[in-house]
Rosetta silent file (secondary structure, phi, psi, omega in degrees, C-alpha in Angstrom):
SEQUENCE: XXXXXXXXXXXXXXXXXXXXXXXXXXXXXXXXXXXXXXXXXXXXXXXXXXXXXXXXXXXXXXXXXXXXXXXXXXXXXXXXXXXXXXXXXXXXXXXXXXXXXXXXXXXXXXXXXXXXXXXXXXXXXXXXXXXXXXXXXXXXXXXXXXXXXXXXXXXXXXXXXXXXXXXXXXXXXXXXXXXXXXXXXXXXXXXXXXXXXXXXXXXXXXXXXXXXXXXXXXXXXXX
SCORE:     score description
SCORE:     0.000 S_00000001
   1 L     0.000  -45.621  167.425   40.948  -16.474  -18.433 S_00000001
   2 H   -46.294  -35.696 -164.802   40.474  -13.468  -16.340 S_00000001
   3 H   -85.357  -71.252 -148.712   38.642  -11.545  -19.129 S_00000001
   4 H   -71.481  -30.013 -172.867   36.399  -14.268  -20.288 S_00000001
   5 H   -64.378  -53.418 -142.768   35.444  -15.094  -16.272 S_00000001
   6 H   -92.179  -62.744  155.237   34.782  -11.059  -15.954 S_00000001
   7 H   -10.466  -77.278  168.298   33.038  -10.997  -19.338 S_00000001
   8 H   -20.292  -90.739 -170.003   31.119  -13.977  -18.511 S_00000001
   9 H   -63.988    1.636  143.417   29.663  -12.394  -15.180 S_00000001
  10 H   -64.299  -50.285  161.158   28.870   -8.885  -16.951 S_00000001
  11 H   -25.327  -46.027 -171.541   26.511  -10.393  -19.106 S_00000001
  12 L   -89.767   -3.915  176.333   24.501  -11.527  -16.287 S_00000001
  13 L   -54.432  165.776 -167.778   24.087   -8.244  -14.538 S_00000001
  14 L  -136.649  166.792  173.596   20.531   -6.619  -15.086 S_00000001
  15 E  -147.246  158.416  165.109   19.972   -3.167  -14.638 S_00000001
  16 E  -178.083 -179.829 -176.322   16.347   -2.147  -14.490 S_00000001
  17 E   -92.249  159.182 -177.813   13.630    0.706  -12.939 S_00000001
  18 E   172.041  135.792 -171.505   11.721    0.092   -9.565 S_00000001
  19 E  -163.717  176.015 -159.816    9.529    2.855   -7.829 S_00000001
  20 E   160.969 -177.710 -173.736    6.895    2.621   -5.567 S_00000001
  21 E  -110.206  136.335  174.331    4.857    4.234   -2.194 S_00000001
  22 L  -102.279  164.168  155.608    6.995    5.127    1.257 S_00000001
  23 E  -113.050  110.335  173.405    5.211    5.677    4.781 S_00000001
  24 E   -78.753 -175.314  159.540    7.822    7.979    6.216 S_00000001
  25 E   153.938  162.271 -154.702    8.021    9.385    9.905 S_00000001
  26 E  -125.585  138.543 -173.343   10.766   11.049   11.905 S_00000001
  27 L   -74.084  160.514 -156.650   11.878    9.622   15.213 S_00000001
  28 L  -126.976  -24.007 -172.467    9.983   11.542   18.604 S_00000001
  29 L  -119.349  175.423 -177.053   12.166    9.866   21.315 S_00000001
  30 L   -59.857  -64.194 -177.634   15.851    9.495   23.133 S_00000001
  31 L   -57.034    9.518  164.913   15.280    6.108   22.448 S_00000001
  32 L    65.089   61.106  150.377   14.368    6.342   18.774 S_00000001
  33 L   -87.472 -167.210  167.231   10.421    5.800   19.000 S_00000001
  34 L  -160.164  158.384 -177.041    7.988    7.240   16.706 S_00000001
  35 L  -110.535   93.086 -174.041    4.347    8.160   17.010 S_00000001
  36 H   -46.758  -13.263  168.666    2.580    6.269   14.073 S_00000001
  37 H   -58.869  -13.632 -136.482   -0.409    9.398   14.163 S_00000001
  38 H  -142.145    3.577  173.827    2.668   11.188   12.474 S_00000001
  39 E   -94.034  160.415 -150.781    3.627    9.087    9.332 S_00000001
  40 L  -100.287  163.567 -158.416    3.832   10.871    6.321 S_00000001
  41 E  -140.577  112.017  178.557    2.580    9.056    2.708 S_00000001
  42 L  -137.720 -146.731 -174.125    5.524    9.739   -0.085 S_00000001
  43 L  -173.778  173.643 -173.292    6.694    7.687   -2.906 S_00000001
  44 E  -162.197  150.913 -168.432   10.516    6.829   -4.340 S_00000001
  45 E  -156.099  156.361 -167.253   11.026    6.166   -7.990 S_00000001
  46 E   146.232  172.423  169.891   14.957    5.029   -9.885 S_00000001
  47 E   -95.072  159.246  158.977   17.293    2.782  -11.251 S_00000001
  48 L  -175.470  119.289 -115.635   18.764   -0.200   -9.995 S_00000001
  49 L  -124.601  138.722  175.745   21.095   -2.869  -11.272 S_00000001
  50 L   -89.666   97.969 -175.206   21.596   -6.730  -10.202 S_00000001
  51 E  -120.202  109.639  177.790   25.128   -7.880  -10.340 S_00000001
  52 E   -36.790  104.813  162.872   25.631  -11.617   -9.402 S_00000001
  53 E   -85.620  -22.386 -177.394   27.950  -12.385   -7.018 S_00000001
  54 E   178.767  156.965 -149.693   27.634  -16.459   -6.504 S_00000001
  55 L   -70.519  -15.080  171.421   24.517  -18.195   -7.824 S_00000001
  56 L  -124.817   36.903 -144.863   22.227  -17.434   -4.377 S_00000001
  57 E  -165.561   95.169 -174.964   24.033  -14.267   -3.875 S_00000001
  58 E  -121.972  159.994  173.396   23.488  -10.249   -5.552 S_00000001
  59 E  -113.588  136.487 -178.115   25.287   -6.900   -5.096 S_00000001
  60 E  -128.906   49.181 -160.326   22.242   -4.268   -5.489 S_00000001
  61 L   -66.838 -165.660 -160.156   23.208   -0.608   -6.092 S_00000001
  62 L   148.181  139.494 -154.085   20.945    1.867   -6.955 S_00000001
  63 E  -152.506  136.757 -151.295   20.284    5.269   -7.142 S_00000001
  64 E  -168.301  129.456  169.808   16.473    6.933   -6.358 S_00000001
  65 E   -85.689  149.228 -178.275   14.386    9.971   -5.803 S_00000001
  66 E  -152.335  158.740  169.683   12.483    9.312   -2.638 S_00000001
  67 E  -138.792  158.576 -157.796   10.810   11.432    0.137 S_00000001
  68 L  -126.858 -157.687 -173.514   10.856   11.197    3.723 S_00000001
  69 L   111.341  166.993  155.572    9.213   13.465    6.353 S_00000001
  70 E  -122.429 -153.718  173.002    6.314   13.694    8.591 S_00000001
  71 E  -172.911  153.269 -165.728    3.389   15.312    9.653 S_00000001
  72 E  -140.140  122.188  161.791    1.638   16.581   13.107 S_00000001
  73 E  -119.093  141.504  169.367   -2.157   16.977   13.218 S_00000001
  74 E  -114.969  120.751 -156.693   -4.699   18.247   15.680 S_00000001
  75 L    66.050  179.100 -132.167   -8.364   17.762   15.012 S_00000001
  76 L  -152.289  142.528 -169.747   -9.906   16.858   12.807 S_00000001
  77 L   -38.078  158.110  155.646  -10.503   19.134    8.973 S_00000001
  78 L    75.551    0.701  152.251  -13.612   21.528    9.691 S_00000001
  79 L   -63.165   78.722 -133.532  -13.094   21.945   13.444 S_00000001
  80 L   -42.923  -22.841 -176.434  -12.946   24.922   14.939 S_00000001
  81 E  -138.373   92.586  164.031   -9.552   24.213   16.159 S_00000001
  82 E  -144.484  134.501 -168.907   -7.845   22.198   13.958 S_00000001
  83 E  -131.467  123.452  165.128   -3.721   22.406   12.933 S_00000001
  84 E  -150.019  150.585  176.099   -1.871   20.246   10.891 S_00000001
  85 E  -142.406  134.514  179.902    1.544   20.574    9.322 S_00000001
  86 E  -109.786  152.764  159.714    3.867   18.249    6.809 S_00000001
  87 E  -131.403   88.828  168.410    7.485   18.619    6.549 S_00000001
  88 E  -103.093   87.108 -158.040    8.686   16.447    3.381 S_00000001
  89 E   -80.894  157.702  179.813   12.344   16.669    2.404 S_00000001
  90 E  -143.673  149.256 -165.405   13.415   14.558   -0.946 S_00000001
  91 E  -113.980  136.988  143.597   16.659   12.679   -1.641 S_00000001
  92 E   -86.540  126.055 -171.586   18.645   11.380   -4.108 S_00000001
  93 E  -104.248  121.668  168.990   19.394    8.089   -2.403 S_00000001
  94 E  -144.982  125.650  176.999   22.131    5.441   -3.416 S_00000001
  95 E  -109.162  139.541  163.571   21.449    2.230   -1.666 S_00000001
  96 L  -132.648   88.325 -170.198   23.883   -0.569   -1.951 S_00000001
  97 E   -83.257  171.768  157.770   22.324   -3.718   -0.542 S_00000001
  98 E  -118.508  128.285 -153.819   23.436   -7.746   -0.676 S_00000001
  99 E  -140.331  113.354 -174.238   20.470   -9.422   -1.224 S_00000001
 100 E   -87.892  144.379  166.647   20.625  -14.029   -0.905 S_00000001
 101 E  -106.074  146.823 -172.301   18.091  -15.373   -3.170 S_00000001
 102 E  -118.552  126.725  166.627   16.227  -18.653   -2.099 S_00000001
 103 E   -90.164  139.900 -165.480   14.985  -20.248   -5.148 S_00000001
 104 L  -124.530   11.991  178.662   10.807  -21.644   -4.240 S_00000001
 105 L   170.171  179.996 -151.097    9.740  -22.403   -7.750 S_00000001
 106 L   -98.976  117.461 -179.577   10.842  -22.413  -11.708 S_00000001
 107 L    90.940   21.754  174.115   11.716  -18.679  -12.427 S_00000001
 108 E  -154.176  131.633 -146.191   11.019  -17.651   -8.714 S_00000001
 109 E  -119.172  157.741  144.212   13.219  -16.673   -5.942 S_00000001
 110 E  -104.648  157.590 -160.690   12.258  -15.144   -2.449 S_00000001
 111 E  -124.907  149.620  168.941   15.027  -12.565   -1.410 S_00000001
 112 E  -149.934  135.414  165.783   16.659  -11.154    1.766 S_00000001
 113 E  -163.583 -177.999 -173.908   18.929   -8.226    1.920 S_00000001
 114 E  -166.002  161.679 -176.466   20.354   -5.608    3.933 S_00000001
 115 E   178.959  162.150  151.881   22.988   -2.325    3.239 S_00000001
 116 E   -73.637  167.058  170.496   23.857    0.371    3.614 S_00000001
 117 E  -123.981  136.973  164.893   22.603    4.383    2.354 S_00000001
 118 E  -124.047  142.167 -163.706   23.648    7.324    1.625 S_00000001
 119 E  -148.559  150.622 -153.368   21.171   10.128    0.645 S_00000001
 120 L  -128.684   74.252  161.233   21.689   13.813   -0.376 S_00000001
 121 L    -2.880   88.563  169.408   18.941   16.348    0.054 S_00000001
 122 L   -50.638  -63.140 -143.671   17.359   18.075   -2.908 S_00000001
 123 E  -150.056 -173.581  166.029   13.985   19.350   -2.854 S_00000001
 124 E   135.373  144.762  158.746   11.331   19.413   -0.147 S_00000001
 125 E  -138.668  150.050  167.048    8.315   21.462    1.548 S_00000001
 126 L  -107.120   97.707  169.315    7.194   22.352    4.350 S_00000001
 127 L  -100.470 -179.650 -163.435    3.213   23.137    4.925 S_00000001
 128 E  -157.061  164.568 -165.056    0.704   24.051    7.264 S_00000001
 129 E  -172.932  102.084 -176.666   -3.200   24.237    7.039 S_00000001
 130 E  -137.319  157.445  149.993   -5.345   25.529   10.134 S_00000001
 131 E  -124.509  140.157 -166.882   -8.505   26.795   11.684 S_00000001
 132 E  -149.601  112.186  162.368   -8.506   28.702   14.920 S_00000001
 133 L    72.743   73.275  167.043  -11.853   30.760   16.069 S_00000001
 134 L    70.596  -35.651 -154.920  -13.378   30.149   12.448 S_00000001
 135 E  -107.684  138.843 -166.418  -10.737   31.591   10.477 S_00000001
 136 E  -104.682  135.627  162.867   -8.697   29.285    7.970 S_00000001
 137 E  -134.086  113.669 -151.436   -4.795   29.831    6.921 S_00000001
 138 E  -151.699  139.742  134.446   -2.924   27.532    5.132 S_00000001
 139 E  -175.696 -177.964 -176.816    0.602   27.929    2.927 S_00000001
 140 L  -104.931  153.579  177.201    3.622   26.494    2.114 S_00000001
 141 L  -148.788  162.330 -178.163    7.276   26.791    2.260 S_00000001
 142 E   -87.092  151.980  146.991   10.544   25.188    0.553 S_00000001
 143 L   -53.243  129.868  152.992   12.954   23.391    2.832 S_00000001
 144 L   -79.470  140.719 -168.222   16.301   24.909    3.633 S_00000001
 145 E  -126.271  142.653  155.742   19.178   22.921    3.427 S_00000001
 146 L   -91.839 -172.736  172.988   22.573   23.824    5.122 S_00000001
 147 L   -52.341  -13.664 -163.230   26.214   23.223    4.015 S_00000001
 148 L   -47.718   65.784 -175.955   26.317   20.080    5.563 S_00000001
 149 L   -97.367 -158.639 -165.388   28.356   17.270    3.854 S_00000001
 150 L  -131.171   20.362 -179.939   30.150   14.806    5.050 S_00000001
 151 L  -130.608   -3.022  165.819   33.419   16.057    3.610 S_00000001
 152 L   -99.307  167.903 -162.218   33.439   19.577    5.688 S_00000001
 153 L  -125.382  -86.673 -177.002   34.280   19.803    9.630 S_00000001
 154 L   -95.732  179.945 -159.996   32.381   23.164   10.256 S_00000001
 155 L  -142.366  108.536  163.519   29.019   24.571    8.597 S_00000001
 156 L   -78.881    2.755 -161.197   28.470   28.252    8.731 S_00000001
 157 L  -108.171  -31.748 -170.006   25.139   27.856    6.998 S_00000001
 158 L   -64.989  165.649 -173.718   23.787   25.691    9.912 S_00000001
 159 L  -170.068  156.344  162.635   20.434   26.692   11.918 S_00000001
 160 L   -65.779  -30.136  174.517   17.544   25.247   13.450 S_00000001
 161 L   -73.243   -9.698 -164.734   15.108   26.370   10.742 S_00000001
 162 L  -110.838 -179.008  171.083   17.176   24.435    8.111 S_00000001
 163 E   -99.766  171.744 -176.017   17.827   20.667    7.345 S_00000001
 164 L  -108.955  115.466 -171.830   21.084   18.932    7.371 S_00000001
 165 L   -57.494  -20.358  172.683   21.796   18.331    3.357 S_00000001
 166 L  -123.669  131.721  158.811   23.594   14.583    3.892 S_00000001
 167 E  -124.081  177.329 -159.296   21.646   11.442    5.834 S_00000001
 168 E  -167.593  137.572  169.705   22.808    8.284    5.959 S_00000001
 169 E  -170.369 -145.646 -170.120   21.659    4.776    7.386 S_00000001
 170 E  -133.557  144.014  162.462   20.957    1.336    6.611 S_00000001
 171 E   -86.621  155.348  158.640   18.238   -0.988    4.599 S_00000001
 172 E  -143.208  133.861 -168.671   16.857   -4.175    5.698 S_00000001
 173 E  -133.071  168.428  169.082   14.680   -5.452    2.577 S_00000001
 174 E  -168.824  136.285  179.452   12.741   -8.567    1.539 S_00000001
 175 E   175.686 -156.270 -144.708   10.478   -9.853   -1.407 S_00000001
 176 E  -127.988  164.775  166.858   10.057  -12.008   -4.233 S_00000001
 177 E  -122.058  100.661  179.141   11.249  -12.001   -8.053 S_00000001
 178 E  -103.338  103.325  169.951    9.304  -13.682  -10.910 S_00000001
 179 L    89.833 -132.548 -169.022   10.964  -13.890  -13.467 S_00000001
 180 L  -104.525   -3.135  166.987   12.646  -10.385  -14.438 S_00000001
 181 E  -104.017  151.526 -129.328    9.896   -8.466  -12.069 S_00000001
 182 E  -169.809  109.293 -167.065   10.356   -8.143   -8.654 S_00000001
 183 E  -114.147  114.270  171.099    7.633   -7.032   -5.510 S_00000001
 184 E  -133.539  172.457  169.523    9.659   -5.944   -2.464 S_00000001
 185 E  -156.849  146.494 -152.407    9.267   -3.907    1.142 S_00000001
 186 E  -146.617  125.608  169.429   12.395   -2.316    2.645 S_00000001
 187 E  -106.203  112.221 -120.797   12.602   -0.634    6.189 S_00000001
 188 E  -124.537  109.240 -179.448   14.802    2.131    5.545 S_00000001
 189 E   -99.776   75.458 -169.740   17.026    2.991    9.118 S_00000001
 190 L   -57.495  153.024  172.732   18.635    6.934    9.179 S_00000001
 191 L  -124.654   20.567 -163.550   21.172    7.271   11.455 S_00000001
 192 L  -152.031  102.341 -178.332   21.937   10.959   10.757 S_00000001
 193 L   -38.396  169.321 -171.722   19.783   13.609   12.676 S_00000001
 194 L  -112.648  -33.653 -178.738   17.513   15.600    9.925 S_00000001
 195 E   -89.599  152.935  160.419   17.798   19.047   11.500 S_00000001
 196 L   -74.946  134.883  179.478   20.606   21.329   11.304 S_00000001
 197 L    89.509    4.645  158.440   22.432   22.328   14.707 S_00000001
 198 L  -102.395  118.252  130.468   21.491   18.810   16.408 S_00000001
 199 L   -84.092  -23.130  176.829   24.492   17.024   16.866 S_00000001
 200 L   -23.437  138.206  177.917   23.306   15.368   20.293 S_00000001
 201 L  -114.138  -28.650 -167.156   24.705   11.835   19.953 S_00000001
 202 L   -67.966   -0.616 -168.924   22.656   10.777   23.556 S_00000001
 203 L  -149.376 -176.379 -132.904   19.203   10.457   21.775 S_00000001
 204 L  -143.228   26.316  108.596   17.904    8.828   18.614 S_00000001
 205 L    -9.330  136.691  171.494   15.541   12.265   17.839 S_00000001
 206 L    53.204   22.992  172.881   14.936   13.406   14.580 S_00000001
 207 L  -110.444  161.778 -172.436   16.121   10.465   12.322 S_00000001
 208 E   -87.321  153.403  172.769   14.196    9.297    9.256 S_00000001
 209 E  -150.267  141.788 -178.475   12.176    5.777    9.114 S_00000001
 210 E  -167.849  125.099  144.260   10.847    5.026    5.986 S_00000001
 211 E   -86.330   72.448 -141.268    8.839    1.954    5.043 S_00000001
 212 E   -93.787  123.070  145.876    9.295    1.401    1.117 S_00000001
 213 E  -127.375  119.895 -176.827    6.927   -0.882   -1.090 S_00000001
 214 E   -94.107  177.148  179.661    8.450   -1.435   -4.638 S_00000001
 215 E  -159.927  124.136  171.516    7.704   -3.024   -7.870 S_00000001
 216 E  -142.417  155.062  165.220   10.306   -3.391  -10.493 S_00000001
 217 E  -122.146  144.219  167.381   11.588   -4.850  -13.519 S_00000001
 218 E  -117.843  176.054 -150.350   14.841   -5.517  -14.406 S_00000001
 219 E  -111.055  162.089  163.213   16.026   -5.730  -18.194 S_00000001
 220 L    83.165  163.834 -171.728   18.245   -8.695  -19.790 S_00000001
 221 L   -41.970  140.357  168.081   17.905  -12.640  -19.075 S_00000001
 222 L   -72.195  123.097  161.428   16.558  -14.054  -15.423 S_00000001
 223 L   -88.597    0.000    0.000   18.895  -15.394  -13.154 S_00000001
């Protein structure tokens, strides 16, 4: 009986692709504000599989390159004085949300969910682009990542020029499913400073926000 119930409820899991555009930004205050002049334009792309828990009810893992980051500008291009710089680090991300489905119509649910993240630093650059007295300079650089995991105590690798290689936080998500495709937006909350050699616990500095709008399909029959 066990085996045919656990049979039974593999069948209905889906697995499917979902990608999509982020507006990133990095927090500016003790109090974890941010200065919307300063969000960054990325994108997140991955798998991610629906496994039924109770008939208004999903488990939602999922695993996804995505980029975070910001940006600080002054002036405006073609100004005599104008500075801007991006810093955009990329993740592999595995989100595991719980997500209740409301059914509104025949083959179409609205959704709520929320989870946790954990995300693991890849890839990433950091540029710059300026004019000062006429004269233009611009280049690029890769992010550094330290030693950082979440399975080590000290990091000999850490620095202020580098990033910290594990973040971590929470989703809060919401959208709709028709059928086996699915249009969602997810407010993505780090909890894990971004630079290396911050540890401060009194202020809410330096953590990623990311707004995420997907599109997906998932494969095998609608639930």
């Amino acid at each position: 009986m066990a085996i045919g119930i656990s049979v039974a409820s593999m069948a209905q899991v889906r697995v499917g692709v979902k990608g999509g555009w982020n507006i990133a930004n990095v927090t500016t205050s003790n109090s974890g504000g941010l200065d919307d002049s300063r969000a960054l334009n990325s994108f997140h792309i991955g798998a991610v599989a629906d496994v039924p828990l109770s008939p208004v009810l999903s488990l939602q893992p999922g695993v996804f390159y995505t980029g975070k980051g910001s940006k600080l500008e002054r002036g405006e291009p073609g100004d005599a004085a104008y500075f801007k710089t991006t810093t955009n680090p990329q993740y592999i991300e595995i989100p595991v949300n719980f997500v209740g489905k409301i059914p509104v119509g025949q083959d179409t649910r609205v959704f709520l969910g929320v989870g946790p993240y954990a995300a693991f630093g890849v890839a990433g650059k950091n540029k710059y682009d300026a004019n000062l007295a006429g004269v233009h300079t611009s280049g690029e650089s890769n992010i550094k990542w330290d030693d950082d995991t979440p399975f080590n105590d000290g990091d000999p690798n850490q620095g202020y020029d580098k990033y910290k290689r594990f973040d971590y936080g929470g989703n809060f998500l919401a959208g709709v499913e028709f059928g086996n495709f699915l249009v969602s937006a997810q407010y993505g909350l780090g909890m894990g400073k971004i630079f290396s050699g911050t540890d401060n616990s009194s202020n809410d500095k330096s953590k990623n926000r990311v707004w995420s709008f997907s599109v997906g399909y998932l494969f095998g029959g609608s639930k």
